[in-house]
C-alpha positions, -999 to +999 in steps of 0.1 A: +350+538+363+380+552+379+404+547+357+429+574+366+431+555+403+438+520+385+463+534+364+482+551+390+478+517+417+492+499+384+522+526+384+528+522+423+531+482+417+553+488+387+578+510+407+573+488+436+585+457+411+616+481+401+626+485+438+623+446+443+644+439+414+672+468+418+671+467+459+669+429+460+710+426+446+712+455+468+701+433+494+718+404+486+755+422+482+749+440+515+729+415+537+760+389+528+783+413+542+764+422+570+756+386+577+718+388+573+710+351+570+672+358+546+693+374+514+699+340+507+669+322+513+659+299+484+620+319+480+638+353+481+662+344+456+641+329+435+616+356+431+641+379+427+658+358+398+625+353+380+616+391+381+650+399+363+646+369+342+611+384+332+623+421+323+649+408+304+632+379+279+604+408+271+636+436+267+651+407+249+615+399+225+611+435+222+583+437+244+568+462+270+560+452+301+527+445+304+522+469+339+534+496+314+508+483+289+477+482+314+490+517+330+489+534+295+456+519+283+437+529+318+449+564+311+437+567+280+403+554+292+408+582+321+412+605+291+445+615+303+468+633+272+503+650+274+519+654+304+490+663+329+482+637+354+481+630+388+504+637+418+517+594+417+517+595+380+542+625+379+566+621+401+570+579+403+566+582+362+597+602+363+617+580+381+604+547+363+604+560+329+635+575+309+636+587+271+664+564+261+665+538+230+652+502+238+683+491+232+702+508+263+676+494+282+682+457+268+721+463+274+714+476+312+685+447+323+713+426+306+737+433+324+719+435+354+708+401+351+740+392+351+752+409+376+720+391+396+733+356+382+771+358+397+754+363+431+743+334+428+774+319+420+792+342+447+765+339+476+740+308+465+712+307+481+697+284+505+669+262+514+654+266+551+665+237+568+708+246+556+727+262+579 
């Protein structure tokens, strides 16, 4: 079985999950000032919201997130050790993954959250049929 291939399709859906979550606000902040009408719809918001809410209760339970789970048991079933791999697993692993102490990470998806939360005080989102 291919397990190398899973593991790095798992890693290009984890980094794609990190660009939803960090360019969504990104999104949200600039599409309000730019008057881009679907930064606010209710389905866009609300995904985004519960993929914050996600990383944060397992940062929050101590937990890893499961995509980093599956990608680390498929490469050991590829036989992969150290720091050899393949072309997606170097260079996305190095922007996805930092040595730094759980706890920074906590702090950072924490405030992030946050920071994900007052938008929706600042530029609530809305259902199709609002104007």
């Amino acid at each position: 079985m291919p397990y190398r291939f899973f593991a790095d399709v798992v890693l290009v859906a984890h980094f794609a999950v990190v660009v939803f979550v960090v360019g969504g606000l990104a999104a949200v902040l600039a599409g309000n000032r730019l008057g881009w009408r679907w930064v606010n719809g209710w389905w866009f918001r609300l995904a985004h919201l519960a993929a914050i809410a996600i990383v944060v209760a397992q940062a929050w339970l101590g937990r890893l997130c499961p995509l980093t789970t599956l990608e680390s048991w498929l490469r050991l079933r590829a036989g992969a050790a150290g720091y050899t791999g393949s072309f997606v697993e170097h260079w996305l692993g190095r922007v996805i993954f930092f040595e730094t102490p759980f706890w920074a990470f906590t702090l950072a998806y924490t405030v992030f959250a946050a920071l994900v939360l007052a938008t929706w005080w600042y530029f609530p989102p809305r259902r199709c049929h609002e104007q």
